[in-house]
C-alpha positions as CSV (number, residue, x, y, z in Angstrom):
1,X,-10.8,33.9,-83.8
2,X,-14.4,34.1,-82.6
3,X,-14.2,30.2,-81.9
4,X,-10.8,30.3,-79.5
5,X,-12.6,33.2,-77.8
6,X,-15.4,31.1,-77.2
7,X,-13.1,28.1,-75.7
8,X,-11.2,30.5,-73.4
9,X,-14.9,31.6,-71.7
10,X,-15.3,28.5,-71.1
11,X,-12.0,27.6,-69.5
12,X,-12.5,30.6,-67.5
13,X,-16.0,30.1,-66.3
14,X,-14.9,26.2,-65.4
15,X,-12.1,28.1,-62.8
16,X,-14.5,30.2,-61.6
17,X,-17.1,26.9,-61.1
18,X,-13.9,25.2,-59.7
19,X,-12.8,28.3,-57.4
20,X,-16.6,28.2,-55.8
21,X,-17.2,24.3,-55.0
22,X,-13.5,24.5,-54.0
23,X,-13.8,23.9,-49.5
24,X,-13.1,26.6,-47.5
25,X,-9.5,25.9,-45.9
26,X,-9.4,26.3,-42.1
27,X,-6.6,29.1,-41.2
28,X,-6.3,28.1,-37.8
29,X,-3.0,25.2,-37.9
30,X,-4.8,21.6,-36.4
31,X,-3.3,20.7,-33.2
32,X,-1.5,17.5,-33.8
33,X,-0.7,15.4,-30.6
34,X,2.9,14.0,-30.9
35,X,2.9,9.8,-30.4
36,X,3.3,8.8,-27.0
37,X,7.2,7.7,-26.0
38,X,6.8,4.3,-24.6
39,X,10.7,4.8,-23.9
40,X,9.4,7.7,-21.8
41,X,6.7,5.9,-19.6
42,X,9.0,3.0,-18.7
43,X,11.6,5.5,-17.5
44,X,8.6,7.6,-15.6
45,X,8.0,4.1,-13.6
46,X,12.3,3.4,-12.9
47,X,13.1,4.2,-9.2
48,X,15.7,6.7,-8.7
49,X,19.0,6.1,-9.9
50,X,21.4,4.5,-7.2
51,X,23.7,7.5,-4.7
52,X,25.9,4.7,-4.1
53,X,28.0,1.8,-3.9
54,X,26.0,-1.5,-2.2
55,X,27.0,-4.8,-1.0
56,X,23.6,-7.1,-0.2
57,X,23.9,-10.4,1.1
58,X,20.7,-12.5,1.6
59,X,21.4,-15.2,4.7
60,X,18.7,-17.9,3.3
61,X,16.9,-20.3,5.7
62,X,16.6,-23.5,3.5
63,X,15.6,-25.9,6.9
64,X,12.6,-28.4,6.1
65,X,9.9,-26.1,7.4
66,X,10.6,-23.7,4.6
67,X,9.4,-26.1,2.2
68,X,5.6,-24.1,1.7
69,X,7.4,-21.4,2.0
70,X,9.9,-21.4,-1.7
71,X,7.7,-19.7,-3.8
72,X,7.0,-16.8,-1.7
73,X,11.1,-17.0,-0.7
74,X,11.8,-17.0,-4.4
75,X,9.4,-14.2,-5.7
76,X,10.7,-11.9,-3.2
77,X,14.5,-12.4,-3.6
78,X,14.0,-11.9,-7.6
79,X,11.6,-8.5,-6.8
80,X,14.8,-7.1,-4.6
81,X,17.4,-8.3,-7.1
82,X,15.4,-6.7,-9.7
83,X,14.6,-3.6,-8.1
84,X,18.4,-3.5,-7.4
85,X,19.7,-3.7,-11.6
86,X,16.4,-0.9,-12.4
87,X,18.3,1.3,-9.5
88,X,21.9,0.8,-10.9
89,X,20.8,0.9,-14.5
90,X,23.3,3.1,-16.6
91,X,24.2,5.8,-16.4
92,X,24.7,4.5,-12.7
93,X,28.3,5.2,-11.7
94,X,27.8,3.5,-8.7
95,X,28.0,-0.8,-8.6
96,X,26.0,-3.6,-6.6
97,X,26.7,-6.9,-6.0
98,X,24.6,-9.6,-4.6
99,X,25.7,-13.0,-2.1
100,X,23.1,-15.7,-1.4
101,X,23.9,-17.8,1.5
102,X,21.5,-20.8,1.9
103,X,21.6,-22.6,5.2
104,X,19.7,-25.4,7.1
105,X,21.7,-28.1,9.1
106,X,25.7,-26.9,10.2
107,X,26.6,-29.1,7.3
108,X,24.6,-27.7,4.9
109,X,26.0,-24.1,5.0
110,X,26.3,-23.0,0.9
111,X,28.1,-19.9,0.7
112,X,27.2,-18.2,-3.1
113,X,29.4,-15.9,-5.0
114,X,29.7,-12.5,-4.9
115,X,28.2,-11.7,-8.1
116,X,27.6,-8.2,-9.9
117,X,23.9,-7.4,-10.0
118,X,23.6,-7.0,-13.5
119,X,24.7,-10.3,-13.8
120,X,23.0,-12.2,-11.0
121,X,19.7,-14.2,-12.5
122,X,16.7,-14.8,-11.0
123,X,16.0,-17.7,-9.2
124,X,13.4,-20.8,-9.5
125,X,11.9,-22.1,-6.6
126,X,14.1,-25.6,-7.9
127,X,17.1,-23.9,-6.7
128,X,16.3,-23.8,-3.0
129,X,16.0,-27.7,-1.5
130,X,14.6,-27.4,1.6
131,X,15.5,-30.5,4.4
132,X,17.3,-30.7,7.5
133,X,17.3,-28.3,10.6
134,X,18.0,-25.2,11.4
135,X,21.8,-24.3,12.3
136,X,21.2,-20.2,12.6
137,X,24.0,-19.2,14.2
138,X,26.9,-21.2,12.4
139,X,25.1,-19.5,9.4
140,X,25.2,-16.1,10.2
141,X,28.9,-16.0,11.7
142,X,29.8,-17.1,8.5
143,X,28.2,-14.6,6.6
144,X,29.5,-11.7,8.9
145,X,32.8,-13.5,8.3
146,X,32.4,-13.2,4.5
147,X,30.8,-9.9,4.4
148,X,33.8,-8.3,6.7
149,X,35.9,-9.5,4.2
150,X,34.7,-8.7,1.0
151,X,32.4,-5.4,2.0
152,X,35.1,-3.8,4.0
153,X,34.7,0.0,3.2
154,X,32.0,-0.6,1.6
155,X,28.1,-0.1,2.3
156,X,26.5,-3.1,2.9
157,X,23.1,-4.6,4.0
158,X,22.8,-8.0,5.3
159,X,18.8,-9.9,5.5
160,X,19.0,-12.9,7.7
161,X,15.5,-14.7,6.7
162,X,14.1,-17.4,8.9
163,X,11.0,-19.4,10.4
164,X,12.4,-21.2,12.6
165,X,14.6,-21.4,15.9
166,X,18.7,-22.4,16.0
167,X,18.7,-26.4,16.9
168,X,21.7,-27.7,14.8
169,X,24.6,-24.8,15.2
170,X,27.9,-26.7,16.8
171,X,30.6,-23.9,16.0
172,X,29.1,-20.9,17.4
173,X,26.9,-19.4,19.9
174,X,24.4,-16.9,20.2
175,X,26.5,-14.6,22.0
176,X,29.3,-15.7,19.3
177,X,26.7,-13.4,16.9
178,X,26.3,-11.0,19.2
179,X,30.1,-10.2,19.4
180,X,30.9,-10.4,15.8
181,X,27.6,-7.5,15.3
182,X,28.8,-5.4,17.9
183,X,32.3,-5.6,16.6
184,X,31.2,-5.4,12.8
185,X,29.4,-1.8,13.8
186,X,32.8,-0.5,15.1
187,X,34.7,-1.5,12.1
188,X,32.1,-1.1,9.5
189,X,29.4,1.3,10.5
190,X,27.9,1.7,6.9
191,X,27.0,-1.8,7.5
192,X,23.6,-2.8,8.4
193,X,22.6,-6.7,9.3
194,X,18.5,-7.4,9.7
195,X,17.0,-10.1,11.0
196,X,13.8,-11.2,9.8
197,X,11.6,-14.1,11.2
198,X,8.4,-15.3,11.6
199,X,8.5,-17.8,14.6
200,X,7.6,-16.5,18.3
201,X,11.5,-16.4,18.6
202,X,12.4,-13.9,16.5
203,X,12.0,-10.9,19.0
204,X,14.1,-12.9,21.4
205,X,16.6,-13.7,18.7
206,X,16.9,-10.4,17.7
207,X,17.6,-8.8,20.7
208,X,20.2,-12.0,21.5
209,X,21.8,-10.6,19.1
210,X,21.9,-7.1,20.0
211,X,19.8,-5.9,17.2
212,X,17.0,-3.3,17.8
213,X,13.6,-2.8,16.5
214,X,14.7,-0.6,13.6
215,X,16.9,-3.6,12.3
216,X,14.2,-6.8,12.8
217,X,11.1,-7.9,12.4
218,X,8.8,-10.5,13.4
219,X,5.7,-11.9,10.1
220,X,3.0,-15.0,10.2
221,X,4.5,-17.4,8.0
222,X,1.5,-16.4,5.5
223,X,2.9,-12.9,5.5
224,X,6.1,-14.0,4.3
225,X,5.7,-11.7,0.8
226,X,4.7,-8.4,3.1
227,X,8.1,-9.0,5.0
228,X,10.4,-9.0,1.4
229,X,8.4,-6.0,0.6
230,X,9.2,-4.0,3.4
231,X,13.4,-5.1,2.8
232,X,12.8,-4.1,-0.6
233,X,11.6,-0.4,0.6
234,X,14.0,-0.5,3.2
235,X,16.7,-1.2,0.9
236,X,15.4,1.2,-1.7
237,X,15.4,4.3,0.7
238,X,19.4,3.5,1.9
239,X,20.4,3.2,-1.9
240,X,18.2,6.5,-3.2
241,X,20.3,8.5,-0.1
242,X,17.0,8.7,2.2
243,X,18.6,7.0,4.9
244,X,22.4,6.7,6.2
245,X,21.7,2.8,6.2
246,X,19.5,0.2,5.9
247,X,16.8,-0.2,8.6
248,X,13.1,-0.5,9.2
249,X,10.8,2.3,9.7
250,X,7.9,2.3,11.4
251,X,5.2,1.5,8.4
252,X,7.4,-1.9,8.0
253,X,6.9,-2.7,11.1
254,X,3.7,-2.4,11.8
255,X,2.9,-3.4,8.2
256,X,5.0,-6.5,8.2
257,X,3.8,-7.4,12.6
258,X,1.9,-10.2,13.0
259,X,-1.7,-10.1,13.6
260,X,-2.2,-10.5,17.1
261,X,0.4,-7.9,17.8
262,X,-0.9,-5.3,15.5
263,X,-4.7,-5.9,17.1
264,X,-2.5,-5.3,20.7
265,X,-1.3,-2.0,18.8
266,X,-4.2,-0.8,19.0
267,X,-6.1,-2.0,21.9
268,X,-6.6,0.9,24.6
269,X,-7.3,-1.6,27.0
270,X,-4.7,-4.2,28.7
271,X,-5.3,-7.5,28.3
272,X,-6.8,-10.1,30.8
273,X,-3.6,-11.5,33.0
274,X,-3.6,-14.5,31.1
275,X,-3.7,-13.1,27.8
276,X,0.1,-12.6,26.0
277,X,1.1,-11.2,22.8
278,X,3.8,-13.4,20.7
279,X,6.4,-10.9,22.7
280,X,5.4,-12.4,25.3
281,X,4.3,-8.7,27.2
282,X,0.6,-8.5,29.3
283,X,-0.1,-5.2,27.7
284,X,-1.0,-3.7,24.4
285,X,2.8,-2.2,23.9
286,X,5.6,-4.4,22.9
287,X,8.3,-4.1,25.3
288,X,12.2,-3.4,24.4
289,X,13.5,-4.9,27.2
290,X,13.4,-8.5,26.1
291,X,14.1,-11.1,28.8
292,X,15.4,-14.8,27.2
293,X,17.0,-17.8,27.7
294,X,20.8,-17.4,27.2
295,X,21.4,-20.7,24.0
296,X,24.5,-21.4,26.0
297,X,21.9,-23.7,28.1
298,X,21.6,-26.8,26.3
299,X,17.8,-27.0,25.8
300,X,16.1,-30.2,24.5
301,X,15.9,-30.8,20.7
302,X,14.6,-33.2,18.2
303,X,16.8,-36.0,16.7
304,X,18.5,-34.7,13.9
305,X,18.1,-35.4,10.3
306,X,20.0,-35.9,7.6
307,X,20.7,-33.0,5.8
308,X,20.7,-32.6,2.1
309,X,23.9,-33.0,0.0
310,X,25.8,-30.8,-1.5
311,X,26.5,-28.5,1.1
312,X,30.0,-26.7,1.6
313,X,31.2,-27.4,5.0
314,X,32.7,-25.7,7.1
């Protein structure tokens, strides 16, 4: 008896020697940081989700002079398009769809489908082949022709990219364009068409063809990424409901301007009589009132190439 008391001491002083070396135990509950939701920072970075229904066709010049100019033409119709399927991503009840047109001589006019978004894939710079001239307004008739067609109702944004000046159209006129715009805004006034170039013409162009400063814009050729980026934003804002329809503010403009013209911008001083911006205005303020030779003057052009193959004709 003596020796099982003994034993249970012992097992009792061990409990005790256990209880005392045993680590205090914090009360206060650790504050455990949950893992991060990678799901969640990727939908932090999405742009807003589409308010509504867009048709976008991109009028393409694919003339020989474009030929430095692919990779900067293909990055920035890809950064659009893909801008385009993060801003109808689903839930998105509204739908987009996307026309390439790609244009250099009149007949070398290729008309694309009319694809959904979602299902439009990015281009390579191997899909644009850049020879011939430069038949601008055959080209962009037919798009208006297409878009009237298939974007009837519908909101719609038309980009008409080039560097050059028309020398090859034999259908149509400049003032053919300006009729079919004039007439498109009547009919279709959710319907925006922007011109977008970076040779001296482009200001006279634009204003041929009765768009204003809000719907074109003049770039260097080096610039050519800045002036996608600004018809990205410009898209972006129509599609997230900021604006009625698609047009340039003043931060593309003067972003996207051409050096010269944004060192005029903010000159105080005139310039010397001799001294011009690309506008062609003695001043430091680009005028609105744009004076021009009407195309319907035959002006002198160089002999024509031949243009690539494959083109649809028209």
């Amino acid at each position: 008896m003596e020796l099982v008391q003994n034993h249970s001491n012992n097992i009792n002083n061990n409990m005790a020697a256990i209880a005392i070396n045993e680590p205090e135990i914090n009360e206060t509950p650790e504050t455990i940081e949950a893992p991060k939701d990678q799901n969640q920072d990727n939908q932090d970075n999405l742009p807003p989700i589409a308010t509504k229904d867009m048709d976008v066709t991109f009028v393409q010049d694919v003339s020989g002079s474009m030929e430095d100019q692919r990779g900067s033409v293909v990055k920035g119709i890809n950064e659009i398009t893909t801008d385009l399927q993060k801003r109808y991503r689903k839930p998105c009840p509204f739908r987009a769809n996307v026309r390439i047109i790609q244009f250099s001589s009149h007949d070398n006019i290729r008309v694309g489908e009319r694809v959904l978004v979602d299902d439009l894939p990015l281009m390579d710079p191997t899909d644009l082949k850049c020879d011939g001239m430069t038949a601008l307004w055959d080209a962009v008739v037919i798009a208006i022709e297409q878009m009237n067609t298939s974007s009837a109702g519908v909101p719609a944004t038309m980009y008409i990219f080039t560097d050059g000046d028309n020398n090859d159209s034999i259908n149509h006129r400049q003032s053919d364009v300006n009729e079919m715009i004039a007439d498109n805004k009547k009919r279709n006034p959710m319907h925006s068409i922007l011109f977008i170039g970076s040779d001296p013409s482009a200001k006279r162009n634009a204003a041929g063809m009765g768009l204003d400063r809000v719907h074109s814009i003049q770039h260097d050729s080096h610039d050519t990424p800045v002036a996608y980026e600004v018809c990205r934003r410009a898209l972006g804002r129509c599609i997230s409901g900021d604006t009625q329809s698609t047009e340039f503010n003043d931060d593309d403009i003067q972003l996207s301007a051409p050096a010269s013209a944004r060192h005029a911008h903010h000159n105080p001083h005139p310039a010397h009589h001799d001294e011009y911006d690309l506008y062609g205005n003695n001043g430091s303020q680009p005028s609105d009132d744009y004076a021009f030779e009407s195309d319907d003057v035959a002006s002198a052009a160089p002999p024509r190439r031949a243009a690539s193959a494959g083109g649809v004709r028209f």
